[in-house]
ZADREN-812675 format. One record per residue (C-alpha): residue number from 1; residue in one letter; x, y, z. Coordinates in steps of 0.1 Angstrom, whole numbers. Example, Ala and Ser with C-alpha at 12.3 -4.5 7.8 and 13.67 -1.06 7.14 Angstrom:
ZADREN-812675
+-----+------+-------+-------+-------+
| pos | code |     u |     v |     w |
+-----+------+-------+-------+-------+
|   1 |    A |   123 |   -45 |    78 |
|   2 |    S |   137 |   -11 |    71 |
+-----+------+-------+-------+-------+
END
This chain:
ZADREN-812675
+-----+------+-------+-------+-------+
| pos | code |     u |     v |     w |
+-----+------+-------+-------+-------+
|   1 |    X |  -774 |   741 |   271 |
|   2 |    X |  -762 |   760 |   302 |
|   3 |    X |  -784 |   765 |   333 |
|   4 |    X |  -780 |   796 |   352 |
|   5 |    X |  -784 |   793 |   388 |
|   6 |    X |  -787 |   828 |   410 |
|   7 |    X |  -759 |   826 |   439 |
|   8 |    X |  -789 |   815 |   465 |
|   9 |    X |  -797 |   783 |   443 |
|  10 |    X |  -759 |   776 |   440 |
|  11 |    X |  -755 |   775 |   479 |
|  12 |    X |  -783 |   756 |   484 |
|  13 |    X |  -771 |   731 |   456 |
|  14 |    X |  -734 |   727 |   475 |
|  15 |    X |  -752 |   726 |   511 |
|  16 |    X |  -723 |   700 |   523 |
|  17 |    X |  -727 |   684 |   562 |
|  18 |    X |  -701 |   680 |   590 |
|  19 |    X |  -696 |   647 |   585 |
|  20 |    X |  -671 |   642 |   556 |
|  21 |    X |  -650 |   608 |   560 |
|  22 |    X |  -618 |   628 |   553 |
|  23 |    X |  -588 |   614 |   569 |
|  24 |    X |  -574 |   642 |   592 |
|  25 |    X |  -544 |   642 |   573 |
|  26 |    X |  -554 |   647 |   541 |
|  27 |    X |  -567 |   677 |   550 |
|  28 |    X |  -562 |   707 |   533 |
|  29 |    X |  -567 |   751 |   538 |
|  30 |    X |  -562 |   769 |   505 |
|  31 |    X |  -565 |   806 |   498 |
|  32 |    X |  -571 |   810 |   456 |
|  33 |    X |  -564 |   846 |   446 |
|  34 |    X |  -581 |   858 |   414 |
|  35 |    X |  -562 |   880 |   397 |
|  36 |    X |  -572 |   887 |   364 |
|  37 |    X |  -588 |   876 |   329 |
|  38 |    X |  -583 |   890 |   289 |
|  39 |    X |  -588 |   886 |   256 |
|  40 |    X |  -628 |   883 |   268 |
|  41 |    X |  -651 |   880 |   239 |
|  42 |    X |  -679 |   914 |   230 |
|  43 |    X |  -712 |   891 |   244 |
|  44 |    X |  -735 |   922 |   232 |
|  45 |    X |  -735 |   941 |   196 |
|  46 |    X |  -724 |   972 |   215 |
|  47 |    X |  -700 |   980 |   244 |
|  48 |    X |  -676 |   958 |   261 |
|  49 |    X |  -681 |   929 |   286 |
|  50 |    X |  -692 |   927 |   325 |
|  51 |    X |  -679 |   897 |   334 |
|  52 |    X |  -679 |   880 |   365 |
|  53 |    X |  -669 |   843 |   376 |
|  54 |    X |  -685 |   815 |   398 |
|  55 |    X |  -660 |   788 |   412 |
|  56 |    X |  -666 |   760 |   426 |
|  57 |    X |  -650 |   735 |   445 |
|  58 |    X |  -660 |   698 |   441 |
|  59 |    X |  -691 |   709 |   434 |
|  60 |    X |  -696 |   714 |   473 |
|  61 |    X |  -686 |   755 |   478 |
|  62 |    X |  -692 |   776 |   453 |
|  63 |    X |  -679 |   817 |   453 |
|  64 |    X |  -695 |   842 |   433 |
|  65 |    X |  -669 |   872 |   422 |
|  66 |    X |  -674 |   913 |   422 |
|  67 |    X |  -686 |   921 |   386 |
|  68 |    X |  -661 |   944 |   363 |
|  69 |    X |  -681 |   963 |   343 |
|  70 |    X |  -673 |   973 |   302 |
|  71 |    X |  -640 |   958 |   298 |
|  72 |    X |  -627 |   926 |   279 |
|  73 |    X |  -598 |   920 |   306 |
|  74 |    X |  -610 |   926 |   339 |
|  75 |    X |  -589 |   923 |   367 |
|  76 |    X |  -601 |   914 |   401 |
|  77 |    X |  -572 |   930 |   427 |
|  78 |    X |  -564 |   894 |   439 |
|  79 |    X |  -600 |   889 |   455 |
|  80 |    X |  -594 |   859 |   480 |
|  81 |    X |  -612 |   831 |   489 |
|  82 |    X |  -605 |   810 |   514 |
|  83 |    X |  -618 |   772 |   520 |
|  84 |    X |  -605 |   752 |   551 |
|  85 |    X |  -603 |   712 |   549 |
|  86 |    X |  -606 |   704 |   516 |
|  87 |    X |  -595 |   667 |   502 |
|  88 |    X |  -560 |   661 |   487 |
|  89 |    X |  -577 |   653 |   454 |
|  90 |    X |  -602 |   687 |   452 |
|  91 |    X |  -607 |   703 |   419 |
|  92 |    X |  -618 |   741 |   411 |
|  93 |    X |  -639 |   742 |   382 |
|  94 |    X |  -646 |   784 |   368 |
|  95 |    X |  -673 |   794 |   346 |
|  96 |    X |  -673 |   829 |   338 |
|  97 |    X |  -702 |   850 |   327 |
|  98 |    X |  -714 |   885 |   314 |
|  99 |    X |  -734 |   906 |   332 |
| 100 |    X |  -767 |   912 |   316 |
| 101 |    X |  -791 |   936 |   337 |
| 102 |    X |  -821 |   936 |   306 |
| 103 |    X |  -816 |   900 |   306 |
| 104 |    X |  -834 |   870 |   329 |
| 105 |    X |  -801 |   847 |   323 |
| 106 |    X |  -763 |   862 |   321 |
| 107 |    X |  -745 |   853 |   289 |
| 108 |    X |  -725 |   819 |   294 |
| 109 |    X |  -690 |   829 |   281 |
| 110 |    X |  -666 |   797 |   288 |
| 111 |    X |  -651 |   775 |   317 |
| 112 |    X |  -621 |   761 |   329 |
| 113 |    X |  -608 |   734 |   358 |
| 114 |    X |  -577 |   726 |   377 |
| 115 |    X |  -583 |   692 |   387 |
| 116 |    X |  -554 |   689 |   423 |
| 117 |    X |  -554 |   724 |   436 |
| 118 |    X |  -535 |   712 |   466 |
| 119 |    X |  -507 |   708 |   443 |
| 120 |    X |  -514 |   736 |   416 |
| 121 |    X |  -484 |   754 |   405 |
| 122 |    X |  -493 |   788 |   388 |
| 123 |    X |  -487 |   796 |   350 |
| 124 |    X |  -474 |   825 |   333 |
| 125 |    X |  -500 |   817 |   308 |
| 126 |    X |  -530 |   813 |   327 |
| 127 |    X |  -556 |   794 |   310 |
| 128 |    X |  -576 |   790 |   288 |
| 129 |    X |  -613 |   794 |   289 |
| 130 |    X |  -633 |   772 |   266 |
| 131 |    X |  -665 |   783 |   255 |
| 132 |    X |  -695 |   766 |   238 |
| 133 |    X |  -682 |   737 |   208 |
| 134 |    X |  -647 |   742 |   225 |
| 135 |    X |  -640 |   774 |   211 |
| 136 |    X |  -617 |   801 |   226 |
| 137 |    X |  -629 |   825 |   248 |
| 138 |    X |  -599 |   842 |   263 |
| 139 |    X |  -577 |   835 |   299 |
| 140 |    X |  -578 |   836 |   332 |
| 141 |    X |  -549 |   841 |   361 |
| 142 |    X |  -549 |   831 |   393 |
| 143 |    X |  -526 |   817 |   425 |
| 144 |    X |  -533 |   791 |   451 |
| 145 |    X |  -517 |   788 |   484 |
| 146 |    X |  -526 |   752 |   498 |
| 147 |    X |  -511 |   739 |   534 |
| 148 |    X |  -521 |   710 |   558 |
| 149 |    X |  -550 |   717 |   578 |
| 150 |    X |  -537 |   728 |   615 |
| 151 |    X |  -556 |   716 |   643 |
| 152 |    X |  -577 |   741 |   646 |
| 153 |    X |  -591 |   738 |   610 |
| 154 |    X |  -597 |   702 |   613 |
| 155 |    X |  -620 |   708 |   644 |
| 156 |    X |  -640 |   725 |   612 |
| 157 |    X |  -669 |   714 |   590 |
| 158 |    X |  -655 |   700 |   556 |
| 159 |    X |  -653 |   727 |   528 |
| 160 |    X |  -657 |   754 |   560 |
| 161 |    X |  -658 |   790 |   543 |
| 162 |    X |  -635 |   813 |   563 |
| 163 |    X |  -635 |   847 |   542 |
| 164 |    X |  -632 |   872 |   533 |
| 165 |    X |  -665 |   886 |   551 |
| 166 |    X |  -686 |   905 |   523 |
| 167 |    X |  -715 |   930 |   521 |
| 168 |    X |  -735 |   930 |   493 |
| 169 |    X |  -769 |   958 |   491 |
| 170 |    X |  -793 |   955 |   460 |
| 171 |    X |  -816 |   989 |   458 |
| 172 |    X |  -849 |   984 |   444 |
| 173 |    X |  -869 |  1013 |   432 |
| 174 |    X |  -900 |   996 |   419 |
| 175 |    X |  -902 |   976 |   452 |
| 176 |    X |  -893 |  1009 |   468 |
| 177 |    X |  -923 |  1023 |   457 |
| 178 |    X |  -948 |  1002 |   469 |
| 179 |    X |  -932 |   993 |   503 |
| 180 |    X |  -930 |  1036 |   511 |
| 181 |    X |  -903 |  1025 |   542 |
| 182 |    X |  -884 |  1058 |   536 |
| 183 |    X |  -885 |  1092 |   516 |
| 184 |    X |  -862 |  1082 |   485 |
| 185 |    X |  -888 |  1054 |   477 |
| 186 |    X |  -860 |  1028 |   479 |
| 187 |    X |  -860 |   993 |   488 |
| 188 |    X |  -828 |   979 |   504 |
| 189 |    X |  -818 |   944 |   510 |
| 190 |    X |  -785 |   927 |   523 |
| 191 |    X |  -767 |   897 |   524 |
| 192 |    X |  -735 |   890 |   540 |
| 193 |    X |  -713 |   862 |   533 |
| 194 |    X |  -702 |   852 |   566 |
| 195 |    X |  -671 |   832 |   582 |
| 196 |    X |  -675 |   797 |   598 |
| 197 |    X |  -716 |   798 |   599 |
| 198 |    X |  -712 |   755 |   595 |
| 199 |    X |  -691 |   760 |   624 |
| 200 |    X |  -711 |   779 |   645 |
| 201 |    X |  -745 |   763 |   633 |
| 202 |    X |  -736 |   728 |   628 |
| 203 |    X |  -753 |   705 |   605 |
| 204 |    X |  -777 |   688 |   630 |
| 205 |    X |  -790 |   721 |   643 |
| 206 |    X |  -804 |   734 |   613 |
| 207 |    X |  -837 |   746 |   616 |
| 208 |    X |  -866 |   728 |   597 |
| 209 |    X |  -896 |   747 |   586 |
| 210 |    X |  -919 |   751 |   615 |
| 211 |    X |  -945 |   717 |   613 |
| 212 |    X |  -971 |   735 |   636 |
| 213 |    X |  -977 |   765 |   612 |
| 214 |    X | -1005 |   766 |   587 |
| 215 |    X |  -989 |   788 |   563 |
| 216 |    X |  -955 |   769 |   565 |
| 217 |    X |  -975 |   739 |   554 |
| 218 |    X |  -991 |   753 |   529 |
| 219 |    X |  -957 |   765 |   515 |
| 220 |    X |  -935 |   738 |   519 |
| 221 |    X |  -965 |   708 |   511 |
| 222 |    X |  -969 |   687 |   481 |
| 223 |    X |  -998 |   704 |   464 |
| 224 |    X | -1001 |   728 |   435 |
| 225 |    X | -1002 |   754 |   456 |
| 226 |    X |  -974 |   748 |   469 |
| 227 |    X |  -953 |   746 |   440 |
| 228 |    X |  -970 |   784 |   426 |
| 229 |    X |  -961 |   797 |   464 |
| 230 |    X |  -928 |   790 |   464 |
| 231 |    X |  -918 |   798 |   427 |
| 232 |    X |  -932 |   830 |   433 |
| 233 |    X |  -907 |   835 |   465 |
| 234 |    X |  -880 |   822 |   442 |
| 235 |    X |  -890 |   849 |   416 |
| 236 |    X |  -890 |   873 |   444 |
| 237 |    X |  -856 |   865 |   460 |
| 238 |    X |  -842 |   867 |   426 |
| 239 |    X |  -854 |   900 |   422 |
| 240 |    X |  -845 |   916 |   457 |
| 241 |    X |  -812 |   895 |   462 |
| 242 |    X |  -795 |   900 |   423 |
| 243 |    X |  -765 |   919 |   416 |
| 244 |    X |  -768 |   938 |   392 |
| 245 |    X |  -744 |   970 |   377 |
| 246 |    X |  -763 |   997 |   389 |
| 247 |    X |  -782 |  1001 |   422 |
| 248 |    X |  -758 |   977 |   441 |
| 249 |    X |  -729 |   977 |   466 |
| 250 |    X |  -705 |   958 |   480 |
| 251 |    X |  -672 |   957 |   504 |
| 252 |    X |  -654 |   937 |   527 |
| 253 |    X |  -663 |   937 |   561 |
| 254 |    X |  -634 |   934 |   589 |
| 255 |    X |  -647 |   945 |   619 |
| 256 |    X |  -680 |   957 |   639 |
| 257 |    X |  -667 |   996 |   631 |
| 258 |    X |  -669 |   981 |   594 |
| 259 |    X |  -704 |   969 |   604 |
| 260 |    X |  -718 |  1002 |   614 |
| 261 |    X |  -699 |  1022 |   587 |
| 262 |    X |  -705 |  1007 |   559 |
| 263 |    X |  -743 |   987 |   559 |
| 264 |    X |  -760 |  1003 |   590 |
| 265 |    X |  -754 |  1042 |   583 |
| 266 |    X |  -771 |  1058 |   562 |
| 267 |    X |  -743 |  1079 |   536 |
| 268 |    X |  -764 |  1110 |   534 |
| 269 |    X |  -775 |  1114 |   567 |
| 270 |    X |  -745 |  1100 |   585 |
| 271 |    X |  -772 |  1083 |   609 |
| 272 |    X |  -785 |  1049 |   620 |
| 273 |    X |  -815 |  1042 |   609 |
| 274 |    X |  -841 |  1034 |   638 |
| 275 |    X |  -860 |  1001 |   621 |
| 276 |    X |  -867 |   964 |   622 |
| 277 |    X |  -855 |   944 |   601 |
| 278 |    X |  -859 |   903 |   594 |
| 279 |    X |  -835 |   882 |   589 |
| 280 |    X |  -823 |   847 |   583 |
| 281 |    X |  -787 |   828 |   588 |
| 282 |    X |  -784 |   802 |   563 |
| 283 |    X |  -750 |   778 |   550 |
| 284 |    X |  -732 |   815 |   538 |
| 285 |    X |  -751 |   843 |   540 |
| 286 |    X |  -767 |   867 |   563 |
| 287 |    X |  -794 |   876 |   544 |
| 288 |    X |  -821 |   908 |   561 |
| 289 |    X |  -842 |   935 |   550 |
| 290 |    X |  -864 |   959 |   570 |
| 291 |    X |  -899 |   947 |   573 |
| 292 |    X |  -927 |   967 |   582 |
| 293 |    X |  -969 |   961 |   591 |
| 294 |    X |  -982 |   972 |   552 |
| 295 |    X |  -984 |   943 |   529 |
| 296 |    X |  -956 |   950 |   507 |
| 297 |    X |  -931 |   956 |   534 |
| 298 |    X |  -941 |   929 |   553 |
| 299 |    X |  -940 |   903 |   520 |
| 300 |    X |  -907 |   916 |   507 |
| 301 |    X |  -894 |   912 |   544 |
| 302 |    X |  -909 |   872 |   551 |
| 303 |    X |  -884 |   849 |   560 |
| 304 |    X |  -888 |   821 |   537 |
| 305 |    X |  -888 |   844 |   506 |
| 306 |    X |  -850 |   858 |   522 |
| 307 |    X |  -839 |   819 |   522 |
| 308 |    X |  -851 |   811 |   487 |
| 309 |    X |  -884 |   790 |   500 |
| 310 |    X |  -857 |   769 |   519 |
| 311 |    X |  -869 |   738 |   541 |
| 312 |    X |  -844 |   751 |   565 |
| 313 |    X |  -820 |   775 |   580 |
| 314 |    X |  -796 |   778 |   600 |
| 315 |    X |  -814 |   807 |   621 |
| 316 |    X |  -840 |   836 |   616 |
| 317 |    X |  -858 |   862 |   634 |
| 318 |    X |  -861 |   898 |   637 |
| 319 |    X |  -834 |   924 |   650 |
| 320 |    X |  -832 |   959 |   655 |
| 321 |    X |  -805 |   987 |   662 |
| 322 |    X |  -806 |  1006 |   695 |
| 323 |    X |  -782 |  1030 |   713 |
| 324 |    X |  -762 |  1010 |   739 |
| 325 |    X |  -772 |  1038 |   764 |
| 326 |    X |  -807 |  1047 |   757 |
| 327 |    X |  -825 |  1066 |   726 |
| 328 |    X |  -811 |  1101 |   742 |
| 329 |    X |  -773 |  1090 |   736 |
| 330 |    X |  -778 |  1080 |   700 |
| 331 |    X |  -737 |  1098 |   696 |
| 332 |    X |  -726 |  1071 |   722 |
| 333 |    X |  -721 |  1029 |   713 |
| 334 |    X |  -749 |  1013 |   692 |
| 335 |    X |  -761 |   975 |   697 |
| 336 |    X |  -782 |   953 |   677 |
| 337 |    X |  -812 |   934 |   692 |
| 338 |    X |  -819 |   901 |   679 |
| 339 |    X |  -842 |   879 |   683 |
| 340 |    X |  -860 |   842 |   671 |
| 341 |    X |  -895 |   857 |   658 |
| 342 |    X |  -899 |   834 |   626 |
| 343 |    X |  -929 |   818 |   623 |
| 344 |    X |  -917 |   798 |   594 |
| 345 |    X |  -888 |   786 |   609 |
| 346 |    X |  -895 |   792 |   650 |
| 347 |    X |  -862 |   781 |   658 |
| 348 |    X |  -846 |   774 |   687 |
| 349 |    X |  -841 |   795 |   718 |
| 350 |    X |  -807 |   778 |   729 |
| 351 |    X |  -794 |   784 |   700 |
| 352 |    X |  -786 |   819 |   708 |
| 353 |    X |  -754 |   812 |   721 |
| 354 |    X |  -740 |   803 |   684 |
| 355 |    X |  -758 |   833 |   673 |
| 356 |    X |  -739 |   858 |   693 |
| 357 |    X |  -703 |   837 |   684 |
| 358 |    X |  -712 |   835 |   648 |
| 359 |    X |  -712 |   878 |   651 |
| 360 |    X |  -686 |   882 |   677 |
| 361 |    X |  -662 |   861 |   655 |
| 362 |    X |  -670 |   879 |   620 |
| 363 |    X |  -672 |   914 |   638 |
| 364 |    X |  -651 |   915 |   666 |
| 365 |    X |  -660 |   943 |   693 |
| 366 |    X |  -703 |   941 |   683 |
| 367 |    X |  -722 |   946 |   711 |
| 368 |    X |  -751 |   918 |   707 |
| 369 |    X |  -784 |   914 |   731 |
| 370 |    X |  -805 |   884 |   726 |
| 371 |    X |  -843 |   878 |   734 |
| 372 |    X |  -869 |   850 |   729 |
| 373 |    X |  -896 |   869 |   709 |
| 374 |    X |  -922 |   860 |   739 |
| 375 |    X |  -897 |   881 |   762 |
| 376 |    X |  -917 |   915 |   775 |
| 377 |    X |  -880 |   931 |   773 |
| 378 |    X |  -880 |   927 |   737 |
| 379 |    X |  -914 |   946 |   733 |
| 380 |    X |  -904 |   974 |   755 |
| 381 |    X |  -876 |   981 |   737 |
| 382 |    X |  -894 |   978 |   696 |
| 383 |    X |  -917 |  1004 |   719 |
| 384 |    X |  -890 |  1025 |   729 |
| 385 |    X |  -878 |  1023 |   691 |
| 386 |    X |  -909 |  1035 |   675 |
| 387 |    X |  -912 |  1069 |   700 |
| 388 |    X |  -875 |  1077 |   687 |
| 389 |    X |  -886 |  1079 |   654 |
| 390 |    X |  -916 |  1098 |   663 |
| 391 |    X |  -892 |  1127 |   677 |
+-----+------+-------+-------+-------+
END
């Protein structure tokens, strides 16, 4: 039997801490290209494979791939993934998959694992992907680059994820419909897989679920009502958050032009789009969608249902988009507003600071203001937000 876990379970599986044991010098950065696969098996009576892979390494880092859709050897441009201070001994263990959009669990198709990646040497024949009762199920082709960690890398959390930074958008129409955020009846939601957050957000500042609210305890608490809440967040999170092969989007992400470009403006109206949105920062991901005062908006948009009914986070709060030179200069530099408005999380005020590294480093050049969500500043300016799009 093969259990499918959606990428949000996986990263909360391989949560790993700063403190690792490793001896400094058998530290380790490797960059694993993965090229290609073929020879795939048909998983469905008609049409050809979407596959897709999930990698792991020593069960502590996991990377989920683009899917390639209809084909039997897809081939994934040498899409990158970087780790920084790995042990000497790490091993990369694949499992590929086929996409299945009608289905609740993707079709298993086989696995394979290289057991020293520090010292893998590449081979012409790939290998070979064993599938369920050891049977064949095609090959798979890949490089890894391995080095000594420098000093700067070892001043990094163990298994530290350092890129590429990714965008990924799921579009919901049914959700879409009952939120009513915007004319196309569409539901968006984001997550971005981020560079050094373990870094910037060490292990002993994660935020716990906030102990002085009633609905927090009623979530994260030992009854059955707890259990139904947070299953049906899970369910929810699943829904919102999957990949699937239509309605979703993805990129790489290299700069705050990149930022703007690609997430924040909108493709038909070459605008920004004036709106709140919630969001929470947890071991990978940037994970935000834009909430709203109905019910439907404001449930799809709750913090603990974006982390997965997590105990913690790494941050959370609201932010908004604004026009670095007021509402009448919307051609000029934009900015985004954060702030720490979680009531499920309420974290920290001084942890603003990492907040505005954590962005600066992933998108160099993004103008970032900060405010405690008590902060009059912060009203005036959701105020000032609201009358733009009354205009």
């Amino acid at each position: 039997m093969f259990l499918f876990l959606s990428e949000s379970d996986l990263e909360q599986k391989f949560r790993v801490t700063d403190s690792n044991g490793l001896d400094p010098s058998d530290r380790y950065d490797v960059v694993i290209s993965f090229k290609s696969a073929e020879d795939l098996p048909k998983m469905d009576i008609l049409g050809r494979g979407d596959p897709y892979f999930v990698a792991t390494i020593n069960d502590q880092i996991s990377f989920t791939s683009m899917i390639v859709p209809n084909t039997s050897s897809p081939k994934w441009n040498n899409e990158e993934w970087i780790v920084r201070n790995i042990p000497m001994n790490a091993k990369l263990s694949v499992t590929i998959y086929d996409k299945d959009d009608e289905k609740v669990i993707d079709d298993y198709v086989g696995k394979f694992e290289i057991e020293n990646i520090v010292n893998y040497q590449a081979s012409e024949d790939g290998h070979r992907i064993i599938g369920p009762l050891d049977q064949y199920r095609g090959r798979f082709y890949l490089s890894i680059d391995a080095s000594k960690s420098s000093p700067e890398s070892q001043q990094l959390p163990s298994y530290t994820y350092d890129g590429p930074c990714r965008f990924f958008r799921h579009d919901d129409f049914v959700v879409g419909r009952f939120t009513m955020l915007n004319h196309d009846c569409v539901y968006s939601t984001w997550k971005i897989r981020m560079r050094r957050i373990s870094f910037f957000f060490r292990y002993h500042e994660l935020q716990h679920w906030n102990l002085d609210s009633r609905n927090a305890q009623i979530l994260f608490g030992d009854c059955a009502l707890s259990l139904i809440a947070q299953n049906s967040l899970k369910l929810a999170h699943r829904t919102l958050y999957r990949r699937t092969l239509t309605n979703t989007e993805n990129g790489q992400l290299n700069s705050s032009d990149d930022l703007w470009r690609l997430v924040f403006t909108n493709k038909t109206t070459q605008r920004i789009k004036p709106c709140v949105y919630t969001y929470i920062i947890d071991d990978y991901t940037w994970r935000f969608s834009e909430t709203g005062n109905k019910f439907f908006a404001d449930y799809a948009s709750k913090h603990a249902l974006l982390a997965n009914a997590s105990e913690y986070v790494r941050y959370a709060g609201e932010f908004h988009p604004r026009p670095k030179f007021g509402w009448n200069r919307c051609d000029d530099e934009w900015e985004l507003v954060f702030n720490n408005a979680s009531g499920t999380y309420a974290p920290s005020v001084d942890l603003f600071t990492n907040l505005k590294q954590l962005l600066w480093f992933n998108f160099p050049g993004l103008n970032v203001v900060t405010y405690d969500f008590r902060d009059p500043l912060l009203k005036e300016s959701i105020e000032q937000l609201k009358l733009s799009t009354e205009k």
